[in-house]
C-alpha positions as CSV (number, residue, x, y, z in Angstrom):
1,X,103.1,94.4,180.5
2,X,99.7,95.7,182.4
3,X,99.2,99.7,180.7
4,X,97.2,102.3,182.6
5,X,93.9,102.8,181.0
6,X,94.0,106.6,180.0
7,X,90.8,109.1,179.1
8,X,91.0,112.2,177.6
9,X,88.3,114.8,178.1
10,X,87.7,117.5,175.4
11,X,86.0,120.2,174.6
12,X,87.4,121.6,171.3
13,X,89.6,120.7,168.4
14,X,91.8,118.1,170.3
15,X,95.2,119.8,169.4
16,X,96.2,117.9,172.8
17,X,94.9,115.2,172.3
18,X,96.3,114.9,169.0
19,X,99.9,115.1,170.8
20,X,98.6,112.1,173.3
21,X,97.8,110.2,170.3
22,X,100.9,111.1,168.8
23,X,103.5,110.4,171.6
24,X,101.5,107.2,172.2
25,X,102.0,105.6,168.5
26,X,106.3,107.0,169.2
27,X,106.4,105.5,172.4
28,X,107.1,108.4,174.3
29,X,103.9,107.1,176.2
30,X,104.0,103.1,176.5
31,X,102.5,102.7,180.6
32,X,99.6,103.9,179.3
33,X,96.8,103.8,176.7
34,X,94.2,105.9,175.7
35,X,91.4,103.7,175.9
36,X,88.4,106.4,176.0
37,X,88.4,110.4,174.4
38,X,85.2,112.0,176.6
39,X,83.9,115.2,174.9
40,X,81.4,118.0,176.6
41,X,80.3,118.8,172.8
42,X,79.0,116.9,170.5
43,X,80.5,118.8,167.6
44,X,84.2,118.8,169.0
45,X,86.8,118.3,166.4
46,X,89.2,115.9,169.1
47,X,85.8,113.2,168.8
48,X,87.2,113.1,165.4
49,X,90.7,113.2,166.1
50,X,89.9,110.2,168.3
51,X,87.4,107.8,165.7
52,X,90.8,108.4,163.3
53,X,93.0,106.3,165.7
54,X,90.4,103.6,166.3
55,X,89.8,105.2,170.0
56,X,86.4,104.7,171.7
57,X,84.5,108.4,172.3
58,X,81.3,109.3,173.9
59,X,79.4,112.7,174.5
60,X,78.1,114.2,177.7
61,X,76.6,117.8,177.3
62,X,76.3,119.8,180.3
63,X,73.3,121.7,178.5
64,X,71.7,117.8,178.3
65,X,72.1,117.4,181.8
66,X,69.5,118.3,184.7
67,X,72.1,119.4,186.6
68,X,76.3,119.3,187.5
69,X,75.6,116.6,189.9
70,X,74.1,114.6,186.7
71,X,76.5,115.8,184.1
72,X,79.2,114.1,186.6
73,X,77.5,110.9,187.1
74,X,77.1,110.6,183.6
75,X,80.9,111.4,182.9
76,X,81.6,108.5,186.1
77,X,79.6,106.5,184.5
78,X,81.8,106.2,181.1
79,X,85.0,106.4,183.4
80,X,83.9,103.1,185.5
81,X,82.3,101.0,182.3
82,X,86.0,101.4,181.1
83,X,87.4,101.0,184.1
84,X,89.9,103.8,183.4
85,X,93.1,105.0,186.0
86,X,94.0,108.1,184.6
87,X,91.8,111.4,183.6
88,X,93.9,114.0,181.5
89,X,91.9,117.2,181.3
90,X,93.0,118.2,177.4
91,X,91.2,121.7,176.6
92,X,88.1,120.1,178.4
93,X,86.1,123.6,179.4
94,X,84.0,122.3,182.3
95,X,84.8,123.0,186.5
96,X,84.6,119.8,187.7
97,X,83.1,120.0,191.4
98,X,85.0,118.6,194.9
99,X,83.0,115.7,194.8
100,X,84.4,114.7,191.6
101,X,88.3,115.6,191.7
102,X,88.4,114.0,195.3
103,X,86.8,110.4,193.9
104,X,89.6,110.4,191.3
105,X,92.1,112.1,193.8
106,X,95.9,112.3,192.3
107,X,93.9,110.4,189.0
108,X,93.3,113.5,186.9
109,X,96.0,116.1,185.3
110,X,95.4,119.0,182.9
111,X,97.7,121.5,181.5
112,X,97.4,124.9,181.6
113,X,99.0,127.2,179.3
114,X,101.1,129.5,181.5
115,X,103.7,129.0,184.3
116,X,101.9,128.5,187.4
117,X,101.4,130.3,189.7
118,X,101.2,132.7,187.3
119,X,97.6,133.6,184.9
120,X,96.2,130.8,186.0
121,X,92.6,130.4,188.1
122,X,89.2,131.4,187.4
123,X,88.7,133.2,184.1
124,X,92.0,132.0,183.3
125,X,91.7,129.8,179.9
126,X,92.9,129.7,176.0
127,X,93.3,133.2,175.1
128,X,92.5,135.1,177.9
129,X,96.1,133.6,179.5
130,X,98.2,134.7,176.6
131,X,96.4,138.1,176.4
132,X,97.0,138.7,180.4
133,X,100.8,137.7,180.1
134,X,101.2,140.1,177.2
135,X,99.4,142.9,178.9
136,X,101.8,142.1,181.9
137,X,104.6,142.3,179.7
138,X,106.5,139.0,181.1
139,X,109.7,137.8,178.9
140,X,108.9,134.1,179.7
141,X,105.6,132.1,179.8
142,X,104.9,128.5,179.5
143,X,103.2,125.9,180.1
144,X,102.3,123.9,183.2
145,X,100.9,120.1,183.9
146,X,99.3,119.8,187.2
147,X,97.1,117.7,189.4
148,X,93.5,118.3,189.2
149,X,91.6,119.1,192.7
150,X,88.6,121.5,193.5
151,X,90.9,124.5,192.8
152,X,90.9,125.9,189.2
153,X,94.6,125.4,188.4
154,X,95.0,124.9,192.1
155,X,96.6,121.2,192.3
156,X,100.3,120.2,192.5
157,X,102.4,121.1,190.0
158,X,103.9,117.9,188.0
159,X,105.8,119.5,185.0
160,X,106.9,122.5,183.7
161,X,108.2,124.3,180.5
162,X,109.3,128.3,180.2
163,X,108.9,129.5,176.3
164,X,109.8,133.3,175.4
165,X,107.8,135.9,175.1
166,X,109.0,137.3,171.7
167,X,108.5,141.8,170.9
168,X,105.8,140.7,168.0
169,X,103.8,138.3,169.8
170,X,100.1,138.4,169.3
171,X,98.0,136.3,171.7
172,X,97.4,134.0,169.2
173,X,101.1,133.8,168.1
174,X,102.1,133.3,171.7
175,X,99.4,130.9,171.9
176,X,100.5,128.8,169.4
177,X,104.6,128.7,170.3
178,X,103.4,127.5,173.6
179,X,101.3,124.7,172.3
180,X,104.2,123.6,170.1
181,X,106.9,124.2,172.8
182,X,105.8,123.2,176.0
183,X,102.2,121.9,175.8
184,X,102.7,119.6,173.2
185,X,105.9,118.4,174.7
186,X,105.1,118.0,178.6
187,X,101.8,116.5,178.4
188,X,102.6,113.3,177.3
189,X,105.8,113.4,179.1
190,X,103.8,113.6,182.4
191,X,101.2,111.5,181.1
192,X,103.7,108.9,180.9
193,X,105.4,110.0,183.8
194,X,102.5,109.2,186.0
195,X,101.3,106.1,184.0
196,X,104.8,104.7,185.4
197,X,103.8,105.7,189.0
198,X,100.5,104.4,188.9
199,X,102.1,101.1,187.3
200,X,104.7,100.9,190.4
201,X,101.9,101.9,192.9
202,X,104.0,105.0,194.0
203,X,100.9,107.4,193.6
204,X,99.3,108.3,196.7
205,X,95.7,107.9,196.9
């Protein structure tokens, strides 16, 4: 059976990643295969994460680059030599510009740790998301997997997953119980999810 060529882009300690790789060996993702982990920093903990399980890695640092228009050519570049169908945006903190999400349009997904529409946007990442839906004072947050377009957190919304908001929680607590509830679990399931659609040619372009 044909399998969708999968990168991962990084920019930290892979935590996601580690899930992909994970629900990948289970077989909770078998349309698809991780065939490249991307990382905007040279000294991310996923590269490692990724050399562990045999995957192929490479390094593109925005501070390297001339400019965004380069640091995306390089990151194409990568994408194309391993011919690669499906971009999932794991912790990777880089905007990507219009240019780019529209020449993979449908192709990339992220997740973003809150229940979109809510704390979710510019300004809106690790942290700063559980610290804005404590200060709110919601009972439920989540996590959310979405298409990637020029928006931050702006594409349309694939999967979702509601976990409590509990009277102790710290940000970092929070942060955590989300990971292990709902990030951990609907990524791959999306992943896989649209790895089937891509298979089946029921993604529009």
């Amino acid at each position: 059976m044909n399998t969708v060529k999968i990168a991962v882009l990084v920019s930290g300690g892979g935590t996601n990643l580690q899930a992909l790789i994970d629900a990948e060996k289970s077989g909770i993702i078998k349309s698809g295969k991780i065939s490249l982990v991307l990382s905007s920093n040279p000294n991310a903990y996923a590269l490692k994460r990724a050399e562990n399980s045999g995957i192929k890695t490479a390094v593109v640092s925005k501070k390297e680059c001339r400019s965004n228009e380069d640091f995306e050519e390089k990151i194409t570049s990568y994408l194309d030599s391993e011919k690669i169908d499906l971009i999932v945006l794991a912790g990777f903190m880089c905007i990507l510009s219009a240019e780019f999400t529209n020449k993979y349009k449908n192709r990339i997904i992220n997740v973003h740790p809150s229940l979109i529409p809510s704390f979710c946007g510019a300004g809106y990442y690790g942290l700063h998301v559980h610290e804005a839906a404590l200060k709110y004072g919601v009972k439920v947050t989540g996590a959310t997997v979405h298409f990637v377009n020029e928006i931050p957190d702006g594409g349309k919304i694939i999967m979702q997953k509601a976990v409590d908001v509990l009277d102790n929680d710290t940000p970092e607590i929070l942060q955590k119980r989300v990971m292990e509830q709902a990030e951990w679990v609907i990524l791959p399931q999306a992943c896989e999810k649209i790895c089937l659609k891509i298979l089946n040619n029921k993604l529009e372009a």
